[in-house]
Gaussian input, Z-matrix of N, CA and C with variables (Angstrom, degrees):
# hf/3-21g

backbone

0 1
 N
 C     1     B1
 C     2     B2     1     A1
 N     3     B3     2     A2     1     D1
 C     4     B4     3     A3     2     D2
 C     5     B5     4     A4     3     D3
 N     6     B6     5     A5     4     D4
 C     7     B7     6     A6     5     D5
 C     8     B8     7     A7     6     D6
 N     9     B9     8     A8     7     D7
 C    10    B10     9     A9     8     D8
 C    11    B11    10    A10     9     D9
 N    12    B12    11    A11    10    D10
 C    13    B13    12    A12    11    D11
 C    14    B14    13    A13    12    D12
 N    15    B15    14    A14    13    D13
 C    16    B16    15    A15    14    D14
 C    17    B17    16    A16    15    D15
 N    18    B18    17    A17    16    D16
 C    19    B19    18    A18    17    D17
 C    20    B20    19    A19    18    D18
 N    21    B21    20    A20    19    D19
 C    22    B22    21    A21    20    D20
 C    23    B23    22    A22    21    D21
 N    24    B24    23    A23    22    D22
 C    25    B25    24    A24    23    D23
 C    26    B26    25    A25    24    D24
 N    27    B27    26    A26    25    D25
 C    28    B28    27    A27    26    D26
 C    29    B29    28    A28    27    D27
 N    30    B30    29    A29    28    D28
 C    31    B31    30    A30    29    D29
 C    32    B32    31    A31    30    D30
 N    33    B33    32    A32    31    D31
 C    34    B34    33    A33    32    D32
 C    35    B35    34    A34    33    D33
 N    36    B36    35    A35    34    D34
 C    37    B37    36    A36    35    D35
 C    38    B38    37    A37    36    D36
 N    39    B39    38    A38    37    D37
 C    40    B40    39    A39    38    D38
 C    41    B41    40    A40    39    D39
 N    42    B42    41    A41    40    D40
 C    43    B43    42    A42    41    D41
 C    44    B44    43    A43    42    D42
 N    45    B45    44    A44    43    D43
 C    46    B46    45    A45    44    D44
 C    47    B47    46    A46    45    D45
 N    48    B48    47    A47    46    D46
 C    49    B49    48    A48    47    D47
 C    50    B50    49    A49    48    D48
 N    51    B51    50    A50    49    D49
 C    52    B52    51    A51    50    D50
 C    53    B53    52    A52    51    D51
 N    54    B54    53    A53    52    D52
 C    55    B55    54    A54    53    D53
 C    56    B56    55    A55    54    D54
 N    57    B57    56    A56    55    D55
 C    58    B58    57    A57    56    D56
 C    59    B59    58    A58    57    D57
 N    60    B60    59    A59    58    D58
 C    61    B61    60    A60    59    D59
 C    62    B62    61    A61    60    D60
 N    63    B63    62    A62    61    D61
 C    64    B64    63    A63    62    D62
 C    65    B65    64    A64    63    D63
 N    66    B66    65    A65    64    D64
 C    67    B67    66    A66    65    D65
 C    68    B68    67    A67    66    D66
 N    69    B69    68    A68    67    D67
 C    70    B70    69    A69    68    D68
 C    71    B71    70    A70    69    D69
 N    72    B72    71    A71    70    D70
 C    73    B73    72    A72    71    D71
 C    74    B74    73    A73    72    D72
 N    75    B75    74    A74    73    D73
 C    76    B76    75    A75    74    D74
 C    77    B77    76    A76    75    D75
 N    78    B78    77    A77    76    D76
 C    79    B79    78    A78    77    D77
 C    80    B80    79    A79    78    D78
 N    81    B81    80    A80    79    D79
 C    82    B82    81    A81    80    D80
 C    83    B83    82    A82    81    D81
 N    84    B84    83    A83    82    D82
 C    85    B85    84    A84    83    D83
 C    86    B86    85    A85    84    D84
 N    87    B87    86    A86    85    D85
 C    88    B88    87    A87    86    D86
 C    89    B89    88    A88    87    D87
 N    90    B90    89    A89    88    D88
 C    91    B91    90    A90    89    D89
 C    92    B92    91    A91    90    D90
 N    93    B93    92    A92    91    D91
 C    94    B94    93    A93    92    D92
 C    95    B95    94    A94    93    D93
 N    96    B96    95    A95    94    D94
 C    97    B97    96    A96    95    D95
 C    98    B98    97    A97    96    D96
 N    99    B99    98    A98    97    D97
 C   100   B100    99    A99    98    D98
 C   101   B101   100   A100    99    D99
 N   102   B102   101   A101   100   D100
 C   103   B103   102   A102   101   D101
 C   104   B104   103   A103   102   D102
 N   105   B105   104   A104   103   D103
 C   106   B106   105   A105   104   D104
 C   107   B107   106   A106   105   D105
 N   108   B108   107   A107   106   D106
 C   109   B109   108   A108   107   D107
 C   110   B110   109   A109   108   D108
 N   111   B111   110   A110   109   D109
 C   112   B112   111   A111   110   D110
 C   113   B113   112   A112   111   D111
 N   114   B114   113   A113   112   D112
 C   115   B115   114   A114   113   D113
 C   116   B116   115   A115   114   D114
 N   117   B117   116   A116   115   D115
 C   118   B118   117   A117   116   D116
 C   119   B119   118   A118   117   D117
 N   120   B120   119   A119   118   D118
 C   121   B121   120   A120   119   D119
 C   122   B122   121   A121   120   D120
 N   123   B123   122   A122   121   D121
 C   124   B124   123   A123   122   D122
 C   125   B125   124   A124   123   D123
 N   126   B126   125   A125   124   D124
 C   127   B127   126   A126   125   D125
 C   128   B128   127   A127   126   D126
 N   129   B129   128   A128   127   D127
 C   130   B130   129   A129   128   D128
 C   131   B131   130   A130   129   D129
 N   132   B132   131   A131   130   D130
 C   133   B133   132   A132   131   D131
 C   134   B134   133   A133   132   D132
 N   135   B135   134   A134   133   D133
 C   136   B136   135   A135   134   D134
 C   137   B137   136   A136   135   D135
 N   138   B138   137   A137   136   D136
 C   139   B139   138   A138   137   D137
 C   140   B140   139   A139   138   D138
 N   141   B141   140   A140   139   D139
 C   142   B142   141   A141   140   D140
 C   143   B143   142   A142   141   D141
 N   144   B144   143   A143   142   D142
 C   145   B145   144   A144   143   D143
 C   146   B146   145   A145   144   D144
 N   147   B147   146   A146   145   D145
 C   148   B148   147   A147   146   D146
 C   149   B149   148   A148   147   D147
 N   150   B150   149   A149   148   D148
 C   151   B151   150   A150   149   D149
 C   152   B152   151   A151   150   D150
 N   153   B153   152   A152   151   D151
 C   154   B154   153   A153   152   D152
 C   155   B155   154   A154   153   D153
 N   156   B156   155   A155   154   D154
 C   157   B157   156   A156   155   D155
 C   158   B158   157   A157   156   D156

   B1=1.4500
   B2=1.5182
   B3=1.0308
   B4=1.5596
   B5=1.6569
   B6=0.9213
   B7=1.3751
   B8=1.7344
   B9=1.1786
   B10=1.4674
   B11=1.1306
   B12=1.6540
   B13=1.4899
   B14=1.8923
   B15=1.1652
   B16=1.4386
   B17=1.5973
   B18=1.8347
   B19=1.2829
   B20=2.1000
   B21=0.7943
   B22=1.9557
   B23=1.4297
   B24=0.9567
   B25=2.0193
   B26=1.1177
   B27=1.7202
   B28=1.3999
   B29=1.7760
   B30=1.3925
   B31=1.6752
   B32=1.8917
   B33=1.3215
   B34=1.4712
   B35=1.3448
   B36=1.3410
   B37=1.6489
   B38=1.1339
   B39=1.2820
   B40=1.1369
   B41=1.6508
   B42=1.1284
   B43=1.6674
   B44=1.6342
   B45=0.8918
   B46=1.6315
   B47=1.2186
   B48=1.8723
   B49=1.0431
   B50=1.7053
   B51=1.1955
   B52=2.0518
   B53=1.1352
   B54=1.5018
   B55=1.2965
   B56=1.8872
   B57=1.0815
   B58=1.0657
   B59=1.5582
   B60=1.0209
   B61=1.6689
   B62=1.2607
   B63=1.7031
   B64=0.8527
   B65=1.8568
   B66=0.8982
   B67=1.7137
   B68=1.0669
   B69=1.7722
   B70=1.5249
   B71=1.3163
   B72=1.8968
   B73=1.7718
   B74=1.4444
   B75=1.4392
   B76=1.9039
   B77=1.3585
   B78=1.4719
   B79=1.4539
   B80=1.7253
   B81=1.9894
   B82=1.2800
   B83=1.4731
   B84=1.5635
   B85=1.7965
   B86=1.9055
   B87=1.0647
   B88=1.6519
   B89=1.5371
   B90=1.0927
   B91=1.5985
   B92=1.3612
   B93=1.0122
   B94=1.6067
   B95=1.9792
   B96=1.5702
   B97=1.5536
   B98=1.6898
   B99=1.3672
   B100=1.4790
   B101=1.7472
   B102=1.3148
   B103=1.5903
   B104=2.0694
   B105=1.3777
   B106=1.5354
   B107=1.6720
   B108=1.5397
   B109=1.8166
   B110=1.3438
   B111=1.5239
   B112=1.4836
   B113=1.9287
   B114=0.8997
   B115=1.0220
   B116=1.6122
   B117=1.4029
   B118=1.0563
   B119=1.4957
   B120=1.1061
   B121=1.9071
   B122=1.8353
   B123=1.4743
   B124=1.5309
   B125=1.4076
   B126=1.4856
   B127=1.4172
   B128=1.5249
   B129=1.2729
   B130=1.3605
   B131=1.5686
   B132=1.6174
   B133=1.4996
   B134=2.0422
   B135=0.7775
   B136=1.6806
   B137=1.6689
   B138=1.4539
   B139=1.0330
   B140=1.7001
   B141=1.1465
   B142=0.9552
   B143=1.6292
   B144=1.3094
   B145=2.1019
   B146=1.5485
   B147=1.3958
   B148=1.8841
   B149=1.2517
   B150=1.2659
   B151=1.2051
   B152=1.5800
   B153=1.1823
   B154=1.7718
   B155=1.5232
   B156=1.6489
   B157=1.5405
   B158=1.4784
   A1=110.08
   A2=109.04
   A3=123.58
   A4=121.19
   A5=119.80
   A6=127.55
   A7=117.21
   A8=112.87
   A9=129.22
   A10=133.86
   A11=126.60
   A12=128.93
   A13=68.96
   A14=88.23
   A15=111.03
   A16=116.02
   A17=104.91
   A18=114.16
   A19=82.56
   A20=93.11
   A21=88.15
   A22=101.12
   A23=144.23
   A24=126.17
   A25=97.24
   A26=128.18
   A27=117.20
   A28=91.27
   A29=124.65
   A30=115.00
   A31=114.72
   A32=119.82
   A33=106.99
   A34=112.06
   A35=101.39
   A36=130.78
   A37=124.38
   A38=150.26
   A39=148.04
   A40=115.30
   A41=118.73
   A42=99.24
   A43=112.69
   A44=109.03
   A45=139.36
   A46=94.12
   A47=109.45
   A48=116.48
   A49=97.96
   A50=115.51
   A51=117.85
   A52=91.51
   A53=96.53
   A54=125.77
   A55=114.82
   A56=125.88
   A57=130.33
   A58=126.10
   A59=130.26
   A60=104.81
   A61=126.80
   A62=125.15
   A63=125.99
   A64=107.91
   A65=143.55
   A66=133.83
   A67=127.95
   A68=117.11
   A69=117.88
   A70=125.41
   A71=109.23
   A72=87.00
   A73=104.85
   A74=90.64
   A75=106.54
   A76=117.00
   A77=130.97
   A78=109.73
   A79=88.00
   A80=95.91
   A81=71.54
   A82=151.90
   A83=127.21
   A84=100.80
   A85=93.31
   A86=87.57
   A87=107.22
   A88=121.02
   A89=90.04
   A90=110.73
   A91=153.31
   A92=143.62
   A93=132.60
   A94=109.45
   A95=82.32
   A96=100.75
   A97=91.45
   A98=108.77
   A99=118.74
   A100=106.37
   A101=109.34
   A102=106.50
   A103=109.97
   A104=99.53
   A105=106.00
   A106=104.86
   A107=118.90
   A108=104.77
   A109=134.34
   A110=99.54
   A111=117.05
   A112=125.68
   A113=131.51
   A114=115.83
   A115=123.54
   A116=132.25
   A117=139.09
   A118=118.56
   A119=102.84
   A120=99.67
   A121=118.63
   A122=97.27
   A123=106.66
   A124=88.23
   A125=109.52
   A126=124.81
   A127=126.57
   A128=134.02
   A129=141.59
   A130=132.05
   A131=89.41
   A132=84.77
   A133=105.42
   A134=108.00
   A135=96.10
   A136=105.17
   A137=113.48
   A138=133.00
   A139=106.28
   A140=139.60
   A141=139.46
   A142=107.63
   A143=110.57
   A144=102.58
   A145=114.22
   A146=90.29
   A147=85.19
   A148=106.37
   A149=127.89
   A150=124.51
   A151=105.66
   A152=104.38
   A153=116.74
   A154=111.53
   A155=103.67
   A156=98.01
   A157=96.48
   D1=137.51
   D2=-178.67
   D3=-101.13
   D4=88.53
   D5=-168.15
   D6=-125.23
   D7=125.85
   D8=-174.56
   D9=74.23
   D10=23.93
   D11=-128.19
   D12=-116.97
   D13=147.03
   D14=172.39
   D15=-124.50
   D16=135.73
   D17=-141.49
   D18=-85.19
   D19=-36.22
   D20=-177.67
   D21=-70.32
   D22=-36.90
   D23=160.93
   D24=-32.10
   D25=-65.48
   D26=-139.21
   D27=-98.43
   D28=30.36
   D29=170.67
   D30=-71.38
   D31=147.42
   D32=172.04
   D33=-81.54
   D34=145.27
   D35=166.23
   D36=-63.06
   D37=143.80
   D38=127.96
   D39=-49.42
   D40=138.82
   D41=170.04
   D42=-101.39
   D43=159.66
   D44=-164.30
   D45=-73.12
   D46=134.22
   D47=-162.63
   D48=-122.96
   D49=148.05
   D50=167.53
   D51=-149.53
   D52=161.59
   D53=176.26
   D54=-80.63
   D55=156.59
   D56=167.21
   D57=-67.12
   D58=116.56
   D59=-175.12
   D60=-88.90
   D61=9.49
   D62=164.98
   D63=-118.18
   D64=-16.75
   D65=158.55
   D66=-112.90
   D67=1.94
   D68=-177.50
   D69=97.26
   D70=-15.84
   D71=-169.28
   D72=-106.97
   D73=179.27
   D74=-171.28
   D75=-75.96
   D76=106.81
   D77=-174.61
   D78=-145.45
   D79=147.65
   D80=-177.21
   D81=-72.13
   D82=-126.69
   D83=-177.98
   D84=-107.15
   D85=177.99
   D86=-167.11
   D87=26.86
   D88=36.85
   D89=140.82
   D90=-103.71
   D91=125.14
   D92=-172.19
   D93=-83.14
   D94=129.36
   D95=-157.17
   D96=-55.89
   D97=155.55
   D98=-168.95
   D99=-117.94
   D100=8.86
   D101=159.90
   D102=-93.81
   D103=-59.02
   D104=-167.96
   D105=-93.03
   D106=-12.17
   D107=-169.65
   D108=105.67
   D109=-35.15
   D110=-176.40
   D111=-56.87
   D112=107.00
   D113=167.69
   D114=-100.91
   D115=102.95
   D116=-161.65
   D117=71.64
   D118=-108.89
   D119=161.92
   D120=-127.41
   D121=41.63
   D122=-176.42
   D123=-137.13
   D124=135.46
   D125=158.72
   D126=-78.86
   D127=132.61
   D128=169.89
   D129=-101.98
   D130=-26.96
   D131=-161.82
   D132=-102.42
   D133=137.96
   D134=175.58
   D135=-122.21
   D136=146.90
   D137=-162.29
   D138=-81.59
   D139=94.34
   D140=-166.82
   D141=-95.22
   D142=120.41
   D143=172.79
   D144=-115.98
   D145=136.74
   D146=-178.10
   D147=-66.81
   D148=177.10
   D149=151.39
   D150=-131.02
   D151=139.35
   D152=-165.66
   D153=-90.07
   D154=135.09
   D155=-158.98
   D156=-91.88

């Protein structure tokens, strides 16, 4: 039985947007930004280049 459920609890969100603090862009929170790597003020991602034989 379904009783008391309110239709604005279950409305969709937008999600929450911040800036990056090391390149500027908007991504959301507790995430590691997906242009430069950074997550918060620790880097993750490293730029790896092939080199072609």
């Amino acid at each position: 039985m379904k009783q008391r459920t309110r239709l604005a609890a279950q409305a969709w969100r937008a999600p929450k947007l911040r800036k990056c603090q090391n390149c500027g862009s908007s991504i959301p929170g507790h995430t590691a930004c997906p242009s430069c790597g950074t997550y918060t003020t620790r880097s993750g991602k490293e730029i790896v280049v092939k080199a072609e034989a």
